[in-house]
Gaussian input, Z-matrix of N, CA and C with variables (Angstrom, degrees):
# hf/3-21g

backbone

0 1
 N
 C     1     B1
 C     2     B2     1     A1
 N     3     B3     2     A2     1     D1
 C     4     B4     3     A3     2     D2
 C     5     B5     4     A4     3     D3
 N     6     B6     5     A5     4     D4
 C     7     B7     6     A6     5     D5
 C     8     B8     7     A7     6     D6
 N     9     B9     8     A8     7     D7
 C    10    B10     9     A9     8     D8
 C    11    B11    10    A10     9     D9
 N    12    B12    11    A11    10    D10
 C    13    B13    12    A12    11    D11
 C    14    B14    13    A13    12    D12
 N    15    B15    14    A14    13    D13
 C    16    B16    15    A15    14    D14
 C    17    B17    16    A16    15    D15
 N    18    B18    17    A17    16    D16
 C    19    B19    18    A18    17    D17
 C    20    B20    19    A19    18    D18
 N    21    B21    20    A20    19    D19
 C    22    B22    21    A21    20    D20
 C    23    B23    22    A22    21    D21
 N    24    B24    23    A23    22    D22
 C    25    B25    24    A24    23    D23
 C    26    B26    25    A25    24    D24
 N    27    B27    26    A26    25    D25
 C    28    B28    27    A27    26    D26
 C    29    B29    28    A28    27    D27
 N    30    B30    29    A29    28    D28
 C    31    B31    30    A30    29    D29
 C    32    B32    31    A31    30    D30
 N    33    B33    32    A32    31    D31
 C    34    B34    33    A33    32    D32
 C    35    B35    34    A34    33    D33
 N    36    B36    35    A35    34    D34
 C    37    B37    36    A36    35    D35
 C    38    B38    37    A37    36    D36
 N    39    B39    38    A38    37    D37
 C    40    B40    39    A39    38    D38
 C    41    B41    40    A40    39    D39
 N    42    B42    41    A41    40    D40
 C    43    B43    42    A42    41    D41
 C    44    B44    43    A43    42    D42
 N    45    B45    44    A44    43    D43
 C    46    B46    45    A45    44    D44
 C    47    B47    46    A46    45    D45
 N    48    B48    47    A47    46    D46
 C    49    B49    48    A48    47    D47
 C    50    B50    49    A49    48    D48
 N    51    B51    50    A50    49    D49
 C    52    B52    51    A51    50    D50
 C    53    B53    52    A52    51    D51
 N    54    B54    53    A53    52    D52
 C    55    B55    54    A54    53    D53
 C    56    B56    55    A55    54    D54
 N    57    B57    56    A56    55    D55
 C    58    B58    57    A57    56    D56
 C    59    B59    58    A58    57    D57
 N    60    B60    59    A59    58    D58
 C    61    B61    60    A60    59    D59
 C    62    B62    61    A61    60    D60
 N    63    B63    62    A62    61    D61
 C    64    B64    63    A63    62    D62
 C    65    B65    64    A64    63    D63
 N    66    B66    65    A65    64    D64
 C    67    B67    66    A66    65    D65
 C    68    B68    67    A67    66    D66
 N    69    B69    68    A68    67    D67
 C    70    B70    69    A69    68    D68
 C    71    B71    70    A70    69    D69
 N    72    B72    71    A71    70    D70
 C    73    B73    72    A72    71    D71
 C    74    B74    73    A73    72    D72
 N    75    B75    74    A74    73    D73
 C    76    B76    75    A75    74    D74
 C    77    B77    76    A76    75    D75
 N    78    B78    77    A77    76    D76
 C    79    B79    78    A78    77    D77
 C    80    B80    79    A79    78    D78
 N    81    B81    80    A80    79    D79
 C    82    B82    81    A81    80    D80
 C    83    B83    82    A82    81    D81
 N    84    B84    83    A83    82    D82
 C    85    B85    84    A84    83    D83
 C    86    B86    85    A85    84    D84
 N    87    B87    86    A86    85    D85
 C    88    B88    87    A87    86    D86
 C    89    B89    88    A88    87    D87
 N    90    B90    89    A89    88    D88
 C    91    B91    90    A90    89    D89
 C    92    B92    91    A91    90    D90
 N    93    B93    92    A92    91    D91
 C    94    B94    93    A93    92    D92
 C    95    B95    94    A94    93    D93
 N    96    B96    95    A95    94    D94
 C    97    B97    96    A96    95    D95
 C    98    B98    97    A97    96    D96
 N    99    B99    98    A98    97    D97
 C   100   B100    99    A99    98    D98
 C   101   B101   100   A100    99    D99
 N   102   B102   101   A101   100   D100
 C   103   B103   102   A102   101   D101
 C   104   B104   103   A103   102   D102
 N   105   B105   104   A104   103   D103
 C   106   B106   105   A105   104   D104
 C   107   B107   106   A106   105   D105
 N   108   B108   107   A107   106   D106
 C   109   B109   108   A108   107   D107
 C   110   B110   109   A109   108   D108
 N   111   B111   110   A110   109   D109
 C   112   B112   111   A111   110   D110
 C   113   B113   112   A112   111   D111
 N   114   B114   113   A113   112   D112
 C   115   B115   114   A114   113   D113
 C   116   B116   115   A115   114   D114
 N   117   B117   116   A116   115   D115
 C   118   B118   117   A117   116   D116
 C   119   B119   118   A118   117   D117
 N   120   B120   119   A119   118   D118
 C   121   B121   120   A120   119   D119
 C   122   B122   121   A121   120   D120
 N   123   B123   122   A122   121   D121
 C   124   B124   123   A123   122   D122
 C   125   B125   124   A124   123   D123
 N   126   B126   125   A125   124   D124
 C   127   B127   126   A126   125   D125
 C   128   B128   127   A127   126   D126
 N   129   B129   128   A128   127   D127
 C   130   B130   129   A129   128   D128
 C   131   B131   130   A130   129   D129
 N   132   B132   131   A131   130   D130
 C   133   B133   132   A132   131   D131
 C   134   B134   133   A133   132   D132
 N   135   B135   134   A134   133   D133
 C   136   B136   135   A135   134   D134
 C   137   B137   136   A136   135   D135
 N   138   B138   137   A137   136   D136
 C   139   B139   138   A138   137   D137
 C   140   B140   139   A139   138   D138
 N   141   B141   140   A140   139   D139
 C   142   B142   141   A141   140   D140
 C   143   B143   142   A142   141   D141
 N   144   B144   143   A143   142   D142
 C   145   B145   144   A144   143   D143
 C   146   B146   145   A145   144   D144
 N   147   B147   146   A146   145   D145
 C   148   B148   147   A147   146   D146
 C   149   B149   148   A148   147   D147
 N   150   B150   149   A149   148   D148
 C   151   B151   150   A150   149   D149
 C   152   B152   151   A151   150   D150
 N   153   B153   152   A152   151   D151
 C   154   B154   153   A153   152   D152
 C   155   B155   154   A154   153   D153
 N   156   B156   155   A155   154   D154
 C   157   B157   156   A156   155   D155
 C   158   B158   157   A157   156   D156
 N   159   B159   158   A158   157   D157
 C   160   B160   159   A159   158   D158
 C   161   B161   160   A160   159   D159
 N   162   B162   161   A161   160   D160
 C   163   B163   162   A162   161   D161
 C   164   B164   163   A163   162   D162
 N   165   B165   164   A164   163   D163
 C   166   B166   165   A165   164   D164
 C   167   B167   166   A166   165   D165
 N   168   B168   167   A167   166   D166
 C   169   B169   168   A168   167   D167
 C   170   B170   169   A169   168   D168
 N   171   B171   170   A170   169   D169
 C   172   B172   171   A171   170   D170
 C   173   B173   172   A172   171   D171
 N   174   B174   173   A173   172   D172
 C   175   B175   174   A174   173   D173
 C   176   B176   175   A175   174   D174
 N   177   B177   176   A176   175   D175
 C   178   B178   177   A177   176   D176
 C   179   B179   178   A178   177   D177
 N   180   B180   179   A179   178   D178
 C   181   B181   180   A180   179   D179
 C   182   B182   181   A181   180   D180
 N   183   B183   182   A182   181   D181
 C   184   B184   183   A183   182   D182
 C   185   B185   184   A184   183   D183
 N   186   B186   185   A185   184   D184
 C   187   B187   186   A186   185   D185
 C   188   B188   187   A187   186   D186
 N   189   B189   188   A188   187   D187
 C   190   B190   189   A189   188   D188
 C   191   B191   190   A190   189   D189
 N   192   B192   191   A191   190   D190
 C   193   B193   192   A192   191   D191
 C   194   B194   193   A193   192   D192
 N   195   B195   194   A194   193   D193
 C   196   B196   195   A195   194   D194
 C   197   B197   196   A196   195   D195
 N   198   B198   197   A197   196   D196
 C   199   B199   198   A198   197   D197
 C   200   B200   199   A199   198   D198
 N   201   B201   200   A200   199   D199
 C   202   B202   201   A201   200   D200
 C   203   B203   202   A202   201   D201
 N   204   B204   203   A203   202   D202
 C   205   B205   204   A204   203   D203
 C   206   B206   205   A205   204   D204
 N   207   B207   206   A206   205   D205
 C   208   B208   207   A207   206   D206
 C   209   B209   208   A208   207   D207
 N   210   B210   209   A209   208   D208
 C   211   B211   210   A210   209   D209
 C   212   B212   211   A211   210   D210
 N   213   B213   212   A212   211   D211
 C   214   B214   213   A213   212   D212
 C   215   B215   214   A214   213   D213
 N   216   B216   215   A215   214   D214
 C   217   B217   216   A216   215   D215
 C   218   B218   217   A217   216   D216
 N   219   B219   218   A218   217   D217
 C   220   B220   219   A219   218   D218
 C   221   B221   220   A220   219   D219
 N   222   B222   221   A221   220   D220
 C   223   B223   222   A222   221   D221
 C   224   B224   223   A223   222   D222
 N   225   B225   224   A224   223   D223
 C   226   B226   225   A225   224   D224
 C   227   B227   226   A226   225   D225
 N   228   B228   227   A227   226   D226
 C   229   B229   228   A228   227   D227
 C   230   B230   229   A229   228   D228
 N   231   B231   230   A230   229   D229
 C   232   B232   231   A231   230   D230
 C   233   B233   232   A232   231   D231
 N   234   B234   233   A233   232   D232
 C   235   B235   234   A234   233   D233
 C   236   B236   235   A235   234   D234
 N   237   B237   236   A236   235   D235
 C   238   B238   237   A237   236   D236
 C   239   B239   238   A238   237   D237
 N   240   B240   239   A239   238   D238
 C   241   B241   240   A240   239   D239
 C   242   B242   241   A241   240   D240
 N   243   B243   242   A242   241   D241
 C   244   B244   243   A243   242   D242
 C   245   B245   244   A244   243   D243
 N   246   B246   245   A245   244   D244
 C   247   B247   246   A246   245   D245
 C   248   B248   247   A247   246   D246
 N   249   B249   248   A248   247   D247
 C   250   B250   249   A249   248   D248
 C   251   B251   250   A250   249   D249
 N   252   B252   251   A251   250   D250
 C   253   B253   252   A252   251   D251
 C   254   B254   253   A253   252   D252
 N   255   B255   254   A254   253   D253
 C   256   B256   255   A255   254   D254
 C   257   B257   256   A256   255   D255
 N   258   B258   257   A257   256   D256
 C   259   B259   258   A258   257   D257
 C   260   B260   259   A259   258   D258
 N   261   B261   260   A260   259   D259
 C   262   B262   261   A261   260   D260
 C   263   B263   262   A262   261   D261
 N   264   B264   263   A263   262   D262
 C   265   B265   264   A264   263   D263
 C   266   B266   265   A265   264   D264
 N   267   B267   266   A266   265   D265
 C   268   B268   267   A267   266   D266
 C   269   B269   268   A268   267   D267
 N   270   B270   269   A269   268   D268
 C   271   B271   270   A270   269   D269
 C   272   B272   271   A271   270   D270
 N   273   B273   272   A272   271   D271
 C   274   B274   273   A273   272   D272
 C   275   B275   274   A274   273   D273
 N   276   B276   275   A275   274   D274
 C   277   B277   276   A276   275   D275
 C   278   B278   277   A277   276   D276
 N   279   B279   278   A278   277   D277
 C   280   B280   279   A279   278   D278
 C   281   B281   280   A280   279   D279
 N   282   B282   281   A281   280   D280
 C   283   B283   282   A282   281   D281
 C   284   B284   283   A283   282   D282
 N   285   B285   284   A284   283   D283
 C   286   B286   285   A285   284   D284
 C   287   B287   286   A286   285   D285
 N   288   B288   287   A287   286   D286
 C   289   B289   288   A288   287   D287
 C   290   B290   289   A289   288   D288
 N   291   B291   290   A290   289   D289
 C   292   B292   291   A291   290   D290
 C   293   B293   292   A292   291   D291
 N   294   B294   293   A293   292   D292
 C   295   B295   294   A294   293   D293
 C   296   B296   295   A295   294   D294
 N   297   B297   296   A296   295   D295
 C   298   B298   297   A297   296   D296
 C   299   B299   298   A298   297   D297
 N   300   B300   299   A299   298   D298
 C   301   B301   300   A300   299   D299
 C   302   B302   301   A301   300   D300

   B1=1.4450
   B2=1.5246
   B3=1.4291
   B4=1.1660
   B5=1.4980
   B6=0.8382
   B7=1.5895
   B8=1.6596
   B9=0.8939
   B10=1.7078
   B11=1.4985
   B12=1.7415
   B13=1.1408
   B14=1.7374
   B15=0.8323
   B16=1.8934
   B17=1.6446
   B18=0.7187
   B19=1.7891
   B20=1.3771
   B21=1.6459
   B22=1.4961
   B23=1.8077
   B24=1.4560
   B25=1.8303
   B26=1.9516
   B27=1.8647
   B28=1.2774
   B29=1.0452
   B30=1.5347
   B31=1.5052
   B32=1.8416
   B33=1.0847
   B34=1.2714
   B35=1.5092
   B36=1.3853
   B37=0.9795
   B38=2.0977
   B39=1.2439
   B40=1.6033
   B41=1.7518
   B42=1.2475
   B43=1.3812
   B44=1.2973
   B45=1.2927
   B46=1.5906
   B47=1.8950
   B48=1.1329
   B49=1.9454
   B50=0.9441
   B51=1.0606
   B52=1.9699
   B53=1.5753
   B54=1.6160
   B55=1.4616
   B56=1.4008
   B57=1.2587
   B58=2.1399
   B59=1.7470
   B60=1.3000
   B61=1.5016
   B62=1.7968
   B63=1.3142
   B64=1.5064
   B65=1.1573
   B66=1.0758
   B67=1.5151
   B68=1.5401
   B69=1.3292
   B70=1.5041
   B71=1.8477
   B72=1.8166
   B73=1.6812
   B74=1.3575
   B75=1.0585
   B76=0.9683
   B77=1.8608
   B78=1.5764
   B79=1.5797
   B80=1.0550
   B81=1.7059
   B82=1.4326
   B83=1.2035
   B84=1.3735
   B85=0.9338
   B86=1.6096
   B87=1.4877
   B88=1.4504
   B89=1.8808
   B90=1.5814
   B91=1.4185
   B92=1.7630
   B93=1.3462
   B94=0.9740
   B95=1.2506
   B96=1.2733
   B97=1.4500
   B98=1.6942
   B99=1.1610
   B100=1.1960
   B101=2.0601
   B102=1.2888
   B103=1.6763
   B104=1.9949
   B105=1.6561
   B106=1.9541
   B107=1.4961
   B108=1.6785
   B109=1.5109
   B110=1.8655
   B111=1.5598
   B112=1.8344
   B113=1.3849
   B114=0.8808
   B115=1.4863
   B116=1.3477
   B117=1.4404
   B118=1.5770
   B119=1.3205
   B120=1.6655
   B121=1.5435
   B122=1.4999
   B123=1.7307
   B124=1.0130
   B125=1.6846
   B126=1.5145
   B127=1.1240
   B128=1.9012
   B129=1.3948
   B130=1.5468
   B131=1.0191
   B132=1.3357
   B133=1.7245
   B134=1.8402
   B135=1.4420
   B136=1.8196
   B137=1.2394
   B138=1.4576
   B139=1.4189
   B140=1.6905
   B141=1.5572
   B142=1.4600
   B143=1.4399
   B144=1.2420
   B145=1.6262
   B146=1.4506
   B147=1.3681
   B148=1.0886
   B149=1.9318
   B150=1.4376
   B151=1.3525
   B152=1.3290
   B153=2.0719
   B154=0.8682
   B155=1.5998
   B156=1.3157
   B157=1.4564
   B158=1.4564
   B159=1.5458
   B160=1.0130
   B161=1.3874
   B162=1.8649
   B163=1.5095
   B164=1.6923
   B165=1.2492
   B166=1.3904
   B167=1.4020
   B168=1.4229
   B169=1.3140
   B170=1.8100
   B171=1.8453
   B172=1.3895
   B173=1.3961
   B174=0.8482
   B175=1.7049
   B176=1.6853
   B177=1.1584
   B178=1.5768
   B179=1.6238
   B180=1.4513
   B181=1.3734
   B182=1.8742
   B183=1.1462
   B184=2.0747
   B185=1.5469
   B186=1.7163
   B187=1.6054
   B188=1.3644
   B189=1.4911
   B190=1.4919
   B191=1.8205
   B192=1.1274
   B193=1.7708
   B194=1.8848
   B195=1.6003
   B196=1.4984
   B197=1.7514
   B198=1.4242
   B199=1.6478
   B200=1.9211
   B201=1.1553
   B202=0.9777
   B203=1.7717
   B204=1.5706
   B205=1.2292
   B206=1.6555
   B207=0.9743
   B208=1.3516
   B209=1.4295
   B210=1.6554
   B211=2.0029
   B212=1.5819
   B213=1.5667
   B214=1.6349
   B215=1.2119
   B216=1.4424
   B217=2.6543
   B218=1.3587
   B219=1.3594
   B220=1.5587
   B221=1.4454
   B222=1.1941
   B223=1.8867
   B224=1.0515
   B225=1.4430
   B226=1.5499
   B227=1.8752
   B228=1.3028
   B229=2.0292
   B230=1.4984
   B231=1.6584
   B232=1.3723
   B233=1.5725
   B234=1.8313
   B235=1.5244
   B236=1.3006
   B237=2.1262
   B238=0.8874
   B239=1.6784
   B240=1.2319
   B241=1.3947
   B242=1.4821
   B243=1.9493
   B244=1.4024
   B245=1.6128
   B246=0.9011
   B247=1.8571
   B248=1.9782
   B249=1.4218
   B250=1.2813
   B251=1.8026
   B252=1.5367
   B253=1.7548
   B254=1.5709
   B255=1.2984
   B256=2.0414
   B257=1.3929
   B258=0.7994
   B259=1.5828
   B260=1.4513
   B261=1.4657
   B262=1.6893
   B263=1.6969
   B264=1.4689
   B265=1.7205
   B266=1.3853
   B267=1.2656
   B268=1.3918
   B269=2.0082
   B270=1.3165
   B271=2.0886
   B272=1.3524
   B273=1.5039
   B274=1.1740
   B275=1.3455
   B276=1.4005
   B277=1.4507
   B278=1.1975
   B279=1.2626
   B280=1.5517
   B281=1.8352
   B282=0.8411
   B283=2.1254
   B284=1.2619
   B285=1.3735
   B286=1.6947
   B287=1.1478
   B288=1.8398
   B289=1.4721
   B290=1.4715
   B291=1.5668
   B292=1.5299
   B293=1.3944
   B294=1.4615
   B295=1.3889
   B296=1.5620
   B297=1.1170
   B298=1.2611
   B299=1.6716
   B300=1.1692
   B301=1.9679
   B302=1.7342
   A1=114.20
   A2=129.80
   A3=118.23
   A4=92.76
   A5=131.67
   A6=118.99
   A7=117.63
   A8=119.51
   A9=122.72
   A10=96.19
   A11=140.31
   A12=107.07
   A13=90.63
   A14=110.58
   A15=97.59
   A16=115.15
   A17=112.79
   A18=128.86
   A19=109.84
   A20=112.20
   A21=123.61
   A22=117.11
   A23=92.71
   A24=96.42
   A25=119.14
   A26=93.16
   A27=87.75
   A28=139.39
   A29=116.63
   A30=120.85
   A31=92.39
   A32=156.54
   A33=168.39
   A34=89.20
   A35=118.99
   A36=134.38
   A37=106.50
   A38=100.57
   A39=101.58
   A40=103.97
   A41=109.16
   A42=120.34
   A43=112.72
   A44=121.51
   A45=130.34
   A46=101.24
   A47=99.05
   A48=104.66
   A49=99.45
   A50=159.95
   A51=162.96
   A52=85.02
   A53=101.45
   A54=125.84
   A55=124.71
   A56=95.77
   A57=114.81
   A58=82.99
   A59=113.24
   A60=105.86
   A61=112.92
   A62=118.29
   A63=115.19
   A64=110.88
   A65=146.80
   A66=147.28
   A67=119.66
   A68=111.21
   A69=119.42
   A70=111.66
   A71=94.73
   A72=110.99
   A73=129.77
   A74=109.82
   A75=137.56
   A76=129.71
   A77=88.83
   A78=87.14
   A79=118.16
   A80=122.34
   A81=114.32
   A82=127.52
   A83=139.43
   A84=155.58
   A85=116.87
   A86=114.72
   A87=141.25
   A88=107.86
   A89=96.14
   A90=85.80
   A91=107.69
   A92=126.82
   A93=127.35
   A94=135.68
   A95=122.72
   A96=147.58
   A97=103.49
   A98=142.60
   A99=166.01
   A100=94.65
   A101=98.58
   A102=133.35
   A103=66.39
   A104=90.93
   A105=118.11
   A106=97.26
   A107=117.42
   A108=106.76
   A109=101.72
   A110=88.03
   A111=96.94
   A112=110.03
   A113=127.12
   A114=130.91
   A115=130.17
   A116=98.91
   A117=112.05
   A118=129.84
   A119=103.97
   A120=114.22
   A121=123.42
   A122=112.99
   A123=114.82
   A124=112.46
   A125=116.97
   A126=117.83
   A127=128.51
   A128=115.20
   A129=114.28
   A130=139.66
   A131=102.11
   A132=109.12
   A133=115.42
   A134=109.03
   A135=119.21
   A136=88.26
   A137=112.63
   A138=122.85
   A139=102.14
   A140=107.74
   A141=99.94
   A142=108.49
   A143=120.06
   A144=116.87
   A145=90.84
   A146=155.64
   A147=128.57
   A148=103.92
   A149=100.69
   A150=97.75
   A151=144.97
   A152=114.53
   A153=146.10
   A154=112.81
   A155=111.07
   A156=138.10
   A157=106.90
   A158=115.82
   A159=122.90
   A160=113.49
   A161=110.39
   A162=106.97
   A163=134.87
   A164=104.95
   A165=115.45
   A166=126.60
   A167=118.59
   A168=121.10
   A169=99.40
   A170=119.26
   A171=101.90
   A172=94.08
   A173=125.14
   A174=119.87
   A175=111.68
   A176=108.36
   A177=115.88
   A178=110.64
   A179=117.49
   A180=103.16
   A181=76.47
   A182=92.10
   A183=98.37
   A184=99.93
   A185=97.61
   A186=98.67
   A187=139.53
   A188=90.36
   A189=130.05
   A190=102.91
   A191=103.63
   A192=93.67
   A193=97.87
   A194=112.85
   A195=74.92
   A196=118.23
   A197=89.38
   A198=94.60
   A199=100.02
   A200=117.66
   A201=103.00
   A202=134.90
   A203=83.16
   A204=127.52
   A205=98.88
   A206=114.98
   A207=142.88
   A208=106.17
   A209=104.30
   A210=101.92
   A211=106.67
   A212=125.66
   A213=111.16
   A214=105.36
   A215=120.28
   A216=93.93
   A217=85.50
   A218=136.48
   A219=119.60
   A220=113.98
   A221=112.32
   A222=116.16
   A223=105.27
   A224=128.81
   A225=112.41
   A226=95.14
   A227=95.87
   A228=110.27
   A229=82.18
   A230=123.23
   A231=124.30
   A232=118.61
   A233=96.76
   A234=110.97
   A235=109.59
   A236=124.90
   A237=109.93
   A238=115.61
   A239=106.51
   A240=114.31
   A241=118.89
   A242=101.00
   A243=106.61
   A244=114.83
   A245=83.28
   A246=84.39
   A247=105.01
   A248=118.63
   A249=133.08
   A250=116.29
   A251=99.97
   A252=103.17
   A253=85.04
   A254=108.95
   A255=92.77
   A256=117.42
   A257=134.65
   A258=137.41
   A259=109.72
   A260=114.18
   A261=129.36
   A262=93.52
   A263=91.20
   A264=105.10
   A265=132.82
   A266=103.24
   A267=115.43
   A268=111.00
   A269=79.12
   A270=81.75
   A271=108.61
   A272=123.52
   A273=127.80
   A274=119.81
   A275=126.88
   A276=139.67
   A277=126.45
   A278=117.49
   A279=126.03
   A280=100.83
   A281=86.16
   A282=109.59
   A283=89.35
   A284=138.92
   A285=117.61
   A286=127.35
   A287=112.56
   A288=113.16
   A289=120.24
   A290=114.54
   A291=138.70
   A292=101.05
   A293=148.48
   A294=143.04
   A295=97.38
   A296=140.82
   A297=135.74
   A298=106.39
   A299=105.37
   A300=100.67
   A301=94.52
   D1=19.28
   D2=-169.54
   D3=-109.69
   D4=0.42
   D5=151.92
   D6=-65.89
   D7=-21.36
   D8=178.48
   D9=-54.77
   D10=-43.79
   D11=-140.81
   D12=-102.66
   D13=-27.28
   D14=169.89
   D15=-71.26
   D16=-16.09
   D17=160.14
   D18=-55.23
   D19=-83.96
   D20=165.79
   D21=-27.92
   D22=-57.89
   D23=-175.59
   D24=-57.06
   D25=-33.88
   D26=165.86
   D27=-76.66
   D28=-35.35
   D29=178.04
   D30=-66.60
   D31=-36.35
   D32=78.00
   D33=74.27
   D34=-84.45
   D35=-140.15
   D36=-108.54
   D37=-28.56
   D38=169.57
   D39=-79.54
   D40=-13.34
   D41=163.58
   D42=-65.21
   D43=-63.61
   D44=-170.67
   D45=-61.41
   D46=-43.55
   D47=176.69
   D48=-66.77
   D49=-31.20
   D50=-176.64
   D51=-47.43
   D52=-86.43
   D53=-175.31
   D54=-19.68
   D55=-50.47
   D56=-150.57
   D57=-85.93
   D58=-59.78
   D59=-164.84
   D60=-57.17
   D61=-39.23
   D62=167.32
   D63=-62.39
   D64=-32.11
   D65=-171.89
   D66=-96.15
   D67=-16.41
   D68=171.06
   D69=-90.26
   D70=-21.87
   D71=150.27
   D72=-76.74
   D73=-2.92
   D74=169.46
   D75=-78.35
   D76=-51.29
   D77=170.18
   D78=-84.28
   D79=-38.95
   D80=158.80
   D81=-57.87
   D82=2.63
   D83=148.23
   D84=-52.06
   D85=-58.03
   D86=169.24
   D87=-51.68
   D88=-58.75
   D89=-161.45
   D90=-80.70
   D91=4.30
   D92=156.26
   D93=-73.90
   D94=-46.79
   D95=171.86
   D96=-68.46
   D97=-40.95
   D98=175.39
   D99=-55.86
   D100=-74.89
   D101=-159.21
   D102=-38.77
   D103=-81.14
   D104=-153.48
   D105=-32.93
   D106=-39.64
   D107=-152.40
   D108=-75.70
   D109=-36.52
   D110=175.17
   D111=-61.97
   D112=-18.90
   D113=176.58
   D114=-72.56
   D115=-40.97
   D116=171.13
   D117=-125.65
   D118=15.17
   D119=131.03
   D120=-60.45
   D121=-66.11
   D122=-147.97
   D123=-105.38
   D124=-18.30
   D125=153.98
   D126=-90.10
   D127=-37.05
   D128=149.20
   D129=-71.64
   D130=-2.97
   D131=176.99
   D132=63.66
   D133=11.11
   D134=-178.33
   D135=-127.29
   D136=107.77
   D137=164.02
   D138=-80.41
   D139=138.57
   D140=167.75
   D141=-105.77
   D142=141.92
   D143=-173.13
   D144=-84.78
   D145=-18.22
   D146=-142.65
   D147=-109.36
   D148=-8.14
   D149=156.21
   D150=-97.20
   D151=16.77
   D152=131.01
   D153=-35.42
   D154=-90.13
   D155=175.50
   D156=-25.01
   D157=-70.39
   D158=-164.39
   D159=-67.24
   D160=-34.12
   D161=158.44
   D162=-59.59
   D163=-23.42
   D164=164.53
   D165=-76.31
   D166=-31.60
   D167=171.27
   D168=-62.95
   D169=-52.27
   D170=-162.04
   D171=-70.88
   D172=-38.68
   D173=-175.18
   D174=-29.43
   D175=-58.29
   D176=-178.12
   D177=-66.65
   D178=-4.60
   D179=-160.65
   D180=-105.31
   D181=-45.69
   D182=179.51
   D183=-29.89
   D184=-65.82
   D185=-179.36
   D186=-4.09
   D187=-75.45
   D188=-162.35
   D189=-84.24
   D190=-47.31
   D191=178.66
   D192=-75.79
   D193=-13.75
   D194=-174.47
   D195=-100.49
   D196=6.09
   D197=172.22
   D198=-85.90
   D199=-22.46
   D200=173.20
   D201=-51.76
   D202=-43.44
   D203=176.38
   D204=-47.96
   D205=-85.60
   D206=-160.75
   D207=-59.32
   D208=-53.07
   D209=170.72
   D210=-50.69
   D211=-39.70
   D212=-175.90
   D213=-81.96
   D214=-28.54
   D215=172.37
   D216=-91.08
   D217=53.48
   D218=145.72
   D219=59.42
   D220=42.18
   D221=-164.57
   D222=-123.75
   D223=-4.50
   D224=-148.12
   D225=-75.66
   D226=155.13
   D227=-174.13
   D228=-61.60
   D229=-72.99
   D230=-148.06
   D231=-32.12
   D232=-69.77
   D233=-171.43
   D234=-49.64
   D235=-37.58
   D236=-157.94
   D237=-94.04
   D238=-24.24
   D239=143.05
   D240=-9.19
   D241=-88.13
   D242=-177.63
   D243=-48.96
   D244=-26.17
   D245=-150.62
   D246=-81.40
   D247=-24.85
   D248=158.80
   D249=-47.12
   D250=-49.35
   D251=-154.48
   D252=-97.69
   D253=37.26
   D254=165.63
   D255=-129.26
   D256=147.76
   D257=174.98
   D258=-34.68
   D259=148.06
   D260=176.56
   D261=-26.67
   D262=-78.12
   D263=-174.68
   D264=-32.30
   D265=-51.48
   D266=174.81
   D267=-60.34
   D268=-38.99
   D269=-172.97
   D270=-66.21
   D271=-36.58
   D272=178.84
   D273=-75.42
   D274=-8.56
   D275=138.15
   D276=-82.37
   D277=-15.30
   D278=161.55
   D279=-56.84
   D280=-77.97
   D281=-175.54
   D282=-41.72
   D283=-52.87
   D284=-170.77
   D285=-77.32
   D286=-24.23
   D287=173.95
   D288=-88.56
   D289=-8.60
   D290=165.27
   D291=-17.75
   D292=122.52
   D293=160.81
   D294=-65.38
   D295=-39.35
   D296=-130.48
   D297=-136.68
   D298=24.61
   D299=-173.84
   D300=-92.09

């Protein structure tokens, strides 16, 4: 069975590349659609509403893959947030009941 864990780490990690590359399509995705809508609001004077929308839909998808992102290198703002403003004690029970350390 000791082939399982270099197995695990790879699918692991062609996993994590799945993620990062849609979501780094993602922001260029954003700053384009974003760029165009500022563009032809404020220099054509024809705002299009639908690159609002469409920026808000990727926005939420950015979201979500990038907490994903961020919960596996141990980054995410939220957890580490909480887990900063608590007593020694508490953090060191934080870290053990952690699903994901």
């Amino acid at each position: 069975m000791p082939d399982e864990a270099p197995t695990t780490s790879r699918w692991a990690s062609a996993l994590a590349h799945a993620i990062e590359i849609p979501a780094a399509l993602l922001v260029l995705a954003e700053i384009v659609i974003l760029g165009g809508g500022a563009f032809t609001r404020y220099v054509l004077h024809q705002p299009h509403h639908l690159t609002d929308e469409l920026a808000s839909i990727l926005f939420m998808w950015l979201a979500m893959l990038g907490a994903v992102i961020a919960l596996r290198r141990g980054e995410h703002y939220a957890t580490h947030d909480v887990r900063e403003r608590r007593a020694p004690e508490t953090r060191e029970w934080l870290d053990a009941s952690a699903c994901c350390s």
